[in-house]
N, C-alpha and C positions, 0 to 999 in steps of 0.2 A: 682611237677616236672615242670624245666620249657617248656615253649612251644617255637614252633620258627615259626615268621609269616615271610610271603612274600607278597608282592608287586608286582603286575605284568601285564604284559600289556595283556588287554582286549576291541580288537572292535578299538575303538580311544580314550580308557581312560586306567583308569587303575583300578586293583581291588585286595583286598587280601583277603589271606587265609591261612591255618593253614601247616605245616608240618607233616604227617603223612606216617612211611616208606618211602615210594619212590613217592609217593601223593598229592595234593596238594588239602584240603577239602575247595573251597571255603564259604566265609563269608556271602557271598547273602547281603551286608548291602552297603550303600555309605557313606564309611569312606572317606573324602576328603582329612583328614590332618593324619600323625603319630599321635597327640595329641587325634585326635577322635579316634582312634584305641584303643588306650591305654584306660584299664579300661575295658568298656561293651564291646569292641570288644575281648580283651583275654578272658573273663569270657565266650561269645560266642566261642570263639575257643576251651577252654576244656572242653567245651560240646559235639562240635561237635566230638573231636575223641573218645569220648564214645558213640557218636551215632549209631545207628545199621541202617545203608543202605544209608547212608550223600555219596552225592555226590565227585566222586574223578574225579580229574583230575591230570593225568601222568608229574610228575616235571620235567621231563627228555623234556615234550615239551613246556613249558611256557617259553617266552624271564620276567626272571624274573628285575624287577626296582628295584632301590636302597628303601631303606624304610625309608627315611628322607626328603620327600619332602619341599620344602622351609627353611628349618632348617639353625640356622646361625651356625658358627662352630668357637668354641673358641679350641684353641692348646694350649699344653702344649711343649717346645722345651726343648730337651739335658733335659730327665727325665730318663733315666734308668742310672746306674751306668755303665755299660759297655756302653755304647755311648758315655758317657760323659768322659771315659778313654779315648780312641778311638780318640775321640775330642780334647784330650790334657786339658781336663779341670777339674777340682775338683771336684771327684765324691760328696765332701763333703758343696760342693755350698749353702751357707745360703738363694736364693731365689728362688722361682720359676718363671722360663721362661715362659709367657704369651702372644698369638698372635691371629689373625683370617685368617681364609681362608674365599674365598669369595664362596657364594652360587652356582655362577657361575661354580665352581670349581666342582659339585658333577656331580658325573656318577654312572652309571651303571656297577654291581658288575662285570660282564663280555665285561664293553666297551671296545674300543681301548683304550689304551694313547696317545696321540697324541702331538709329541714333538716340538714345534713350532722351523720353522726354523732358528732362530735369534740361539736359546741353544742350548748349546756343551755338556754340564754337567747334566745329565739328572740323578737325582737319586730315588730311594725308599725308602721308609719308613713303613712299617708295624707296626699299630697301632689299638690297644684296643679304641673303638669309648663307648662313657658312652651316651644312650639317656636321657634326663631329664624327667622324672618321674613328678616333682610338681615344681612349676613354683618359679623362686627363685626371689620375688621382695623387697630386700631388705637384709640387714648383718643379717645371720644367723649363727648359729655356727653348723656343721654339724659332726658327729661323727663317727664309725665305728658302732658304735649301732644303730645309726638311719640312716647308709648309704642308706640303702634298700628303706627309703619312699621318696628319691630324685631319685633313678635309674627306669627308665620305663623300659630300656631295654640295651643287651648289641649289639653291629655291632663291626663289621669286616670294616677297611678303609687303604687306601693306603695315605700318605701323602706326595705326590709325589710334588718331589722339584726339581727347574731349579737352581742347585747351583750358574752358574756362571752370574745369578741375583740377588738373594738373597744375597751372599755373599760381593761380589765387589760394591754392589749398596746400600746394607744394607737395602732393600728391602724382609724380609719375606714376609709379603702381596702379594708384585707383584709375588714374585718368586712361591710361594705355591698356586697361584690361576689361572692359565691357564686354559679355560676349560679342564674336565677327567683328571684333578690333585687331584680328589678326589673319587675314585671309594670307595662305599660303599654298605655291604651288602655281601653274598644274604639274609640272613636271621634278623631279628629284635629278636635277643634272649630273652626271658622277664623270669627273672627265676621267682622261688619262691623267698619273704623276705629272707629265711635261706639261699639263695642259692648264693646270692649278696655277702655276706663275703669270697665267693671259686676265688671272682677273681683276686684273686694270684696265683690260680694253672693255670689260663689258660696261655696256650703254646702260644707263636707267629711264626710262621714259614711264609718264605718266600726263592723263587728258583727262580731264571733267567735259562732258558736253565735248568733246572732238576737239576742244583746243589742250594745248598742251600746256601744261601747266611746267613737271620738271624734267629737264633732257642732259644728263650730265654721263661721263666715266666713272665708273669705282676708282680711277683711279684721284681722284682729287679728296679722296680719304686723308685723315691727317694722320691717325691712328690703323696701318694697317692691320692683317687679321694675324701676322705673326705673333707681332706686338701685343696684341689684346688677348689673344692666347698664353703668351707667357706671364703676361701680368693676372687675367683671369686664372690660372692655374693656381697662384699663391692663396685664392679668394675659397674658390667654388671645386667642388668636385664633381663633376660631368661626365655623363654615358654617352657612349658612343647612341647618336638619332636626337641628342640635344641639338640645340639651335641658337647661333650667333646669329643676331641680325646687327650689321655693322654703320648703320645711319644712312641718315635721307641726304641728294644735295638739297641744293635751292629751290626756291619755287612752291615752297608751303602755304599755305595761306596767312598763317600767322607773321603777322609787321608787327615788328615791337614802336612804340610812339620815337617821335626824333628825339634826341636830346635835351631840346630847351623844353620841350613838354614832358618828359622825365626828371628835371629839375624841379621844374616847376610842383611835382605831384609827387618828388618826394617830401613837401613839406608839411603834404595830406595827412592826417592818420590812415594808419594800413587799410582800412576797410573801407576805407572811403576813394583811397589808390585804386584800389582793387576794381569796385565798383565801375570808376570813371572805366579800366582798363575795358571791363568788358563792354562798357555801351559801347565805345568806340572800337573795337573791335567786331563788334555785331553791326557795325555801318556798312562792314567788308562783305560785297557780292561772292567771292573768293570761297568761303566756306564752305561745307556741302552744305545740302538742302533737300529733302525728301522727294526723289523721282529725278536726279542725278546719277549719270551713268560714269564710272571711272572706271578706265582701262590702264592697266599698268602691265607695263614690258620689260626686259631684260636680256640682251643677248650680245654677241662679238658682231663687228660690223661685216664679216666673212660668214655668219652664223654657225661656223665650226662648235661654239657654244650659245644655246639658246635653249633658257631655262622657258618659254612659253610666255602668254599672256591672263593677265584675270579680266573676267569684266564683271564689276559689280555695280549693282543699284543701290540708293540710298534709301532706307526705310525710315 
């Protein structure tokens, strides 16, 4: 069965330990990095919830950390079929979109967001985060049969986007890496091998204000995490506690204009396209907005896997 570690702060460092009920069994070990967790530290953790008098400490009082420390973070963009409707673009697209968020970017599963003043367009993205398991230095071909000995673990991330950088500037990088553009966590889900193939059944939800914004499967991915693995391998060389985040579904804020109104604004010059894009998209209530609560979720409808929830405010 899998387990699910935490991260959390401890004294002036930090320290994890295992999920148990309502509990949190710490590990007693100095795991410095995810990579050293992974391995001897889960084998340590489903011991300890069979242990009979293992130390608990109440989940409910730990300020828990993301569980990715230093981790680089490779993106997958306009990967589920309903996004990529959404987007105006073919769900049927022959390649996969590949990008990074900067480290800089990561926070804490329940930090602020923190919308810099400069951006109008402030969106979300609820995303399936893949930890890497075995370090990929070199073109491998990665399959659905041996997806399991590349996943260490699965996380919960927010891939939070300043559209009206990204878009207008063709800036993914800048626009996706502001610090607490990346809230991840709470938990490091690590399944079982058997358990890695279920992650299609896992649910994505996400709510601003208590309505729900996107409620989709991983599995209506177009590009799944084999694939992106095998083809990211030719690219990048990756340490085991890196970080795939594999795309958002529907239900972003961002509406691209209809058709006849892109026709029409391509005959604009570019800055002047631009411009119209973002007034008219600053019409949209959709966006965040400073003192805005978004909860994003993640788990199997059996909750056999349940990577946890964030709740974050907007700054």
């Amino acid at each position: 069965m899998s387990v699910n570690l935490v991260r959390y702060a401890a004294g002036a460092g930090a320290a994890w330990g295992v999920v148990h009920d309502d509990a949190v069994l710490p590990l007693r070990a100095q795991y410095i990095s995810t990579a050293n967790v992974l391995g001897e530290g889960v084998e340590l953790a489903r011991r300890l919830i069979h242990a009979p008098g293992a130390d608990r400490l109440p989940l409910a009082g730990l300020r828990v950390l993301h569980p990715v420390p230093g981790a680089r973070i490779v993106c997958q963009g306009a990967n589920y079929r309903s996004h990529m409707i959404e987007s105006g673009m073919d769900p049927d697209r022959a390649f996969n979109m590949l990008f990074t968020k900067s480290t800089a970017s990561l926070a804490d599963p329940d930090d602020h967001i923190v919308r810099p003043a400069h951006v109008r367009l402030l969106d979300y993205e609820v995303e399936l985060g893949i930890v890497l398991g075995k370090a990929i230095t070199g073109p491998v071909t990665v399959t659905d049969d041996d997806l399991s000995e590349h996943v260490g673990g699965f996380v919960l991330a927010n891939d939070v986007s300043a559209r009206d950088v990204q878009l207008p500037q063709g800036q993914w990088y800048k626009g996706k890496s502001y610090p607490s553009f990346c809230p991840v966590g709470p938990y490091l889900c690590v399944p079982e091998p058997h358990e890695v193939a279920r992650w299609r059944e896992l649910r994505l939800t996400l709510s601003v204000n208590g309505t729900i914004r996107q409620d989709s499967l991983a599995g209506d991915m177009v590009f799944g995490p084999a694939a992106t693995l095998t083809e990211l391998s030719g690219l990048e060389r990756l340490e085991v506690g890196d970080l795939l985040l594999t795309g958002t579904p529907g239900g972003v804020a961002l509406q691209p204009p209809g058709a006849l109104v892109q026709r029409i604004a391509g005959l604009l010059p570019e800055a002047k396209r631009w411009e119209l894009f973002v007034k008219g998209q600053a019409r949209s209530s959709a966006y965040l907005k400073p003192g805005d609560q978004v909860v994003a979720a993640i788990r199997t409808a059996d909750g056999t896997l349940d990577l946890g929830a964030q709740h974050n405010t907007v700054r």
